[in-house]
Backbone as a chain_set.jsonl record, in Angstrom:
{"seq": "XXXXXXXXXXXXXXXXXXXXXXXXXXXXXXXXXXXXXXXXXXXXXXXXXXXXXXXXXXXXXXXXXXXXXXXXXXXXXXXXXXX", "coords": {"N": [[-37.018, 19.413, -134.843], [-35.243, 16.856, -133.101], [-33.674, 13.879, -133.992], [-32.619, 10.719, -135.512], [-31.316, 10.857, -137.508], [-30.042, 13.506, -137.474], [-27.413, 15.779, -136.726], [-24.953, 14.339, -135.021], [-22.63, 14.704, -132.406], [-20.067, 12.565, -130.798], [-18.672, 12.501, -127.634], [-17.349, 11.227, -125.934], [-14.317, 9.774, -123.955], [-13.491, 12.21, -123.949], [-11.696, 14.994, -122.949], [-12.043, 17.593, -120.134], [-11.133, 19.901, -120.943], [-10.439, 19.689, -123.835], [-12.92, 19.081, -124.806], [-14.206, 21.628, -124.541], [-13.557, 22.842, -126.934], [-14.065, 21.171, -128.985], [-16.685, 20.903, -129.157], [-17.554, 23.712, -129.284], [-16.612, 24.172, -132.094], [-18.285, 22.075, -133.091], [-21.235, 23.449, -133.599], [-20.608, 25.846, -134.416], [-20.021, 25.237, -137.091], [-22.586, 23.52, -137.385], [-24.395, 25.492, -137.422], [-23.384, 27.143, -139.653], [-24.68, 25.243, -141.646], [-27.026, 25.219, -141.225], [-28.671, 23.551, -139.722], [-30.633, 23.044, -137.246], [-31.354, 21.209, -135.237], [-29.144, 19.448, -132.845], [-26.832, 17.096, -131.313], [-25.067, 15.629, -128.162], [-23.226, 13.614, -126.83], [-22.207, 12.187, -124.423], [-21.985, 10.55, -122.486], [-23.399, 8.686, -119.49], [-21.958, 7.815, -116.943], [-20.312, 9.275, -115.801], [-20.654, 12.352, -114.318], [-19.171, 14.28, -115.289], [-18.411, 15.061, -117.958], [-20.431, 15.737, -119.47], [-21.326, 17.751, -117.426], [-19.879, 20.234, -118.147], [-20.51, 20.073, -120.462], [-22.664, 20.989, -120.723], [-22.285, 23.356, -119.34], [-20.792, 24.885, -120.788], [-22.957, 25.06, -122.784], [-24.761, 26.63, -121.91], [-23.889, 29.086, -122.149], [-22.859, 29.327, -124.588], [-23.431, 31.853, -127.845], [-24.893, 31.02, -129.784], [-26.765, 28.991, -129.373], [-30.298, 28.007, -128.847], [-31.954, 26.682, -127.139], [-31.864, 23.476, -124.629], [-31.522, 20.439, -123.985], [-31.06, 16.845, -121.488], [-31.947, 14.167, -123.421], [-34.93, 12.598, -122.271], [-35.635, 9.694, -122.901], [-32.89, 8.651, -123.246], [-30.162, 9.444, -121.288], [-28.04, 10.117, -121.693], [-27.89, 11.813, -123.798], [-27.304, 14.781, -124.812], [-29.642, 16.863, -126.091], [-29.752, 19.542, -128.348], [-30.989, 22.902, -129.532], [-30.785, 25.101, -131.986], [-29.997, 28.565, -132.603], [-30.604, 30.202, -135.308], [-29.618, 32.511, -138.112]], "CA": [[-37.1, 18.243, -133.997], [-34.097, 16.357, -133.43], [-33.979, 12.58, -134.997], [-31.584, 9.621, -135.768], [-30.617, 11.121, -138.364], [-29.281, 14.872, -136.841], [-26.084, 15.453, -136.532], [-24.482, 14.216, -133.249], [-20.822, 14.405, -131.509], [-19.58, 11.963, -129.511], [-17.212, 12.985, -126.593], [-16.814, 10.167, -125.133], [-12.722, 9.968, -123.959], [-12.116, 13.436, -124.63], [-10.97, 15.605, -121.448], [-13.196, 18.772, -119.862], [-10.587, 21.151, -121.625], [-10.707, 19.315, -125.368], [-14.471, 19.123, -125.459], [-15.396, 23.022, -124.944], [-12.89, 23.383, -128.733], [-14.413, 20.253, -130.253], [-18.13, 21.5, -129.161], [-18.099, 25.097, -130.113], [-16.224, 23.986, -133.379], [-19.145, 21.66, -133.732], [-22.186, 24.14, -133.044], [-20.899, 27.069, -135.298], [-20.381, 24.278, -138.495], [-24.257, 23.299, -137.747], [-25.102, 26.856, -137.567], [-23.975, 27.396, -140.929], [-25.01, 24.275, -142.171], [-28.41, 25.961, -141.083], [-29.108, 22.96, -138.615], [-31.533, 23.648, -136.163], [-30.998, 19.98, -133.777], [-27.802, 18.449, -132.952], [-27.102, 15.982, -130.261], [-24.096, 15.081, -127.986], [-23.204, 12.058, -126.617], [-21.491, 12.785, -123.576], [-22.269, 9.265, -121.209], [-24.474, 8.975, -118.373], [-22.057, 7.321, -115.824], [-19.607, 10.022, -114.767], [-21.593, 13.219, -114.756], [-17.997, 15.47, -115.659], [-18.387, 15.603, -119.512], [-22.078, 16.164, -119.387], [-21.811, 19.001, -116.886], [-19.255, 20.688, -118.885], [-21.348, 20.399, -121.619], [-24.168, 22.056, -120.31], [-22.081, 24.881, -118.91], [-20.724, 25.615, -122.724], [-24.123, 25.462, -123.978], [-25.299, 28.076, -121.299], [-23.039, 30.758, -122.399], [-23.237, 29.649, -126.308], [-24.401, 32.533, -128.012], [-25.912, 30.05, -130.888], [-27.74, 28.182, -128.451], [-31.298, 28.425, -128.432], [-31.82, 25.942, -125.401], [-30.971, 22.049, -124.718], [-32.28, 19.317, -122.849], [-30.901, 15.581, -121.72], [-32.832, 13.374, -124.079], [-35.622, 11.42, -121.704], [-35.072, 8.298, -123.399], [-31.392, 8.042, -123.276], [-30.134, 10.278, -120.532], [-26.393, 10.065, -121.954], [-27.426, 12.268, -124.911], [-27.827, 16.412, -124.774], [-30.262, 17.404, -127.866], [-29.705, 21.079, -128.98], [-31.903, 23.789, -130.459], [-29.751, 26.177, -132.334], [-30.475, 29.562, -133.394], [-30.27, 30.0, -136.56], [-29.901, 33.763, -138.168]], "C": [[-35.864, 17.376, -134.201], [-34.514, 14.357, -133.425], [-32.7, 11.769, -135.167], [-31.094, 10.052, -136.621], [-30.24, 13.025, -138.297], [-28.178, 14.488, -136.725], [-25.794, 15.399, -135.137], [-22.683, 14.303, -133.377], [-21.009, 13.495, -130.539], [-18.348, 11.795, -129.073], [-16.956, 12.169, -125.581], [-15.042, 10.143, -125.121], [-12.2, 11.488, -124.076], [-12.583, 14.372, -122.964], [-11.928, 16.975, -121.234], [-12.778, 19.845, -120.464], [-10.913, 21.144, -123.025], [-11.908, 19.596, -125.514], [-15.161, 20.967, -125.069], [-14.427, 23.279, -126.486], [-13.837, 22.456, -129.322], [-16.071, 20.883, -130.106], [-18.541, 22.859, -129.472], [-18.103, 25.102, -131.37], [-17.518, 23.225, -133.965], [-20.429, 22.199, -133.71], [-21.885, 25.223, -134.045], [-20.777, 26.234, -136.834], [-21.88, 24.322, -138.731], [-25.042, 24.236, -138.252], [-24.794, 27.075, -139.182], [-23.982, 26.881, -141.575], [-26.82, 24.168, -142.239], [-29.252, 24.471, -140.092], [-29.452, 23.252, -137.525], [-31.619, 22.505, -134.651], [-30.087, 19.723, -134.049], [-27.83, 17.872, -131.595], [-25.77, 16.071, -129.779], [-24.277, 14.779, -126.843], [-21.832, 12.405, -125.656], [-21.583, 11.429, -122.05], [-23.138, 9.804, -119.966], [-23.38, 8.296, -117.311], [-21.398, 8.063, -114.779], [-20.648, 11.411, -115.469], [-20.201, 14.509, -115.208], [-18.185, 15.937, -116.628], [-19.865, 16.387, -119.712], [-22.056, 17.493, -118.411], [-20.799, 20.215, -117.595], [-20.07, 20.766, -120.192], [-22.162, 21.251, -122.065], [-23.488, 23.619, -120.029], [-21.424, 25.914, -120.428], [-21.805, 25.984, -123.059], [-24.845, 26.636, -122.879], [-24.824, 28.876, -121.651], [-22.909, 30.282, -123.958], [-23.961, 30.577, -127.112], [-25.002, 31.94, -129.35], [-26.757, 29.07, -130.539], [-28.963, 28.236, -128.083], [-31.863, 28.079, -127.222], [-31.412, 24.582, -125.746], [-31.835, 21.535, -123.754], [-31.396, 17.873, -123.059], [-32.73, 14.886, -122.118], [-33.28, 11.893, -122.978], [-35.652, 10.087, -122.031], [-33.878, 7.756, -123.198], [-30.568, 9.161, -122.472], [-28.231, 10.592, -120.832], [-26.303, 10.991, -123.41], [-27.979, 13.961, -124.431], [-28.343, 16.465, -126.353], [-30.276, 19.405, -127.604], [-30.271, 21.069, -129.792], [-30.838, 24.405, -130.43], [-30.454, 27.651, -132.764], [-29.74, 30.125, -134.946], [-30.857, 31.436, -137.074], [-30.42, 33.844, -139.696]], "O": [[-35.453, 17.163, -135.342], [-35.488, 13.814, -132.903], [-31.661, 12.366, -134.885], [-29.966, 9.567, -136.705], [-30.26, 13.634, -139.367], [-27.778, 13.328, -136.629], [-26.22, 16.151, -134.26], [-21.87, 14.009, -134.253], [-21.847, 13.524, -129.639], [-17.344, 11.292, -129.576], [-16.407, 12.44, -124.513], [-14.452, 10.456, -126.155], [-11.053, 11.908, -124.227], [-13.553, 14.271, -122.214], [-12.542, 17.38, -122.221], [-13.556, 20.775, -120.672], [-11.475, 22.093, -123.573], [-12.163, 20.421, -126.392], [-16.302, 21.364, -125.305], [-14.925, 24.186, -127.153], [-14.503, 22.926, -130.243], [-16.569, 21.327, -131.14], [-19.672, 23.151, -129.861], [-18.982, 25.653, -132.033], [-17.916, 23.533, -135.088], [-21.182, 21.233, -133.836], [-22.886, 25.634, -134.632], [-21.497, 26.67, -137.732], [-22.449, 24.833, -139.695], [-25.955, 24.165, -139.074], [-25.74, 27.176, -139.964], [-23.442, 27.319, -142.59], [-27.582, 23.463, -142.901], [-30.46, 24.557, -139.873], [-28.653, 23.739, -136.726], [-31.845, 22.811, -133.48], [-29.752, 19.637, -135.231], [-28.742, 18.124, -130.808], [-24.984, 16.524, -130.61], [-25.033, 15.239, -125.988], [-20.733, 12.779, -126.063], [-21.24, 11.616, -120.883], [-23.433, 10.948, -119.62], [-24.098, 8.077, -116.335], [-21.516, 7.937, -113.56], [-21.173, 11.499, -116.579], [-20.574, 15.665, -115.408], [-18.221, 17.167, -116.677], [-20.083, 17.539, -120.088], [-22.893, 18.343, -118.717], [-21.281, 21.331, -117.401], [-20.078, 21.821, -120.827], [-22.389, 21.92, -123.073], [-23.964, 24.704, -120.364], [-21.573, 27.066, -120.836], [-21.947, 27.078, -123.604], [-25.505, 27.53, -123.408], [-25.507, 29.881, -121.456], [-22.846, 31.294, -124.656], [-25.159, 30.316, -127.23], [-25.719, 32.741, -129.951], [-27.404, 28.384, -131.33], [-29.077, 28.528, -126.893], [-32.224, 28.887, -126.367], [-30.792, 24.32, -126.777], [-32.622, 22.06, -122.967], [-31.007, 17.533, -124.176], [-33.859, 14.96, -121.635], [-32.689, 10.83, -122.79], [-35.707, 9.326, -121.065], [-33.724, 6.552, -122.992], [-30.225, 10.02, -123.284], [-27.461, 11.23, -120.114], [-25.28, 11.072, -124.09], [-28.992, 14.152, -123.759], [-27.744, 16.225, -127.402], [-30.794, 20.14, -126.764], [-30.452, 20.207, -130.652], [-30.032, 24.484, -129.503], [-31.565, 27.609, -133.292], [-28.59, 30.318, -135.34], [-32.006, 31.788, -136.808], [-30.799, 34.919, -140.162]]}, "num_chains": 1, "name": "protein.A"}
């Protein structure tokens, strides 16, 4: 279950090319940090970073699934798979 205290990224400022390096880089760390939620923080007002986000985490093969967090629609929470 992911929590205030999971690890998050936030990609706020960073460009649609920078954030698929900084987000895979941060997804295979978690993985073998054996973290199972992580979060990123991707804004709700332009939908660019956020759909880029999503299209990384579709083809992530450490990705178990994802969802924008109903409460705060500016954050993606990740399930990871964890081997």
């Amino acid at each position: 279950m992911y929590t205030s205290k999971s690890p998050t990224l936030n990609v706020h400022g960073e460009t649609r090319d920078t954030v698929v390096f900084i987000l895979n880089d941060f997804i295979n760390d978690n993985v073998k940090l054996r973290n199972e939620y992580i979060g990123v923080i991707h804004g709700y007002s332009s939908t660019i970073l956020k759909n880029k986000v999503h299209e990384v985490l579709k083809h992530h093969k450490n990705v178990d699934s994802f969802k924008v967090d109903p409460f705060n629609p500016g954050l993606t929470i990740i399930k990871l798979k964890l081997k």
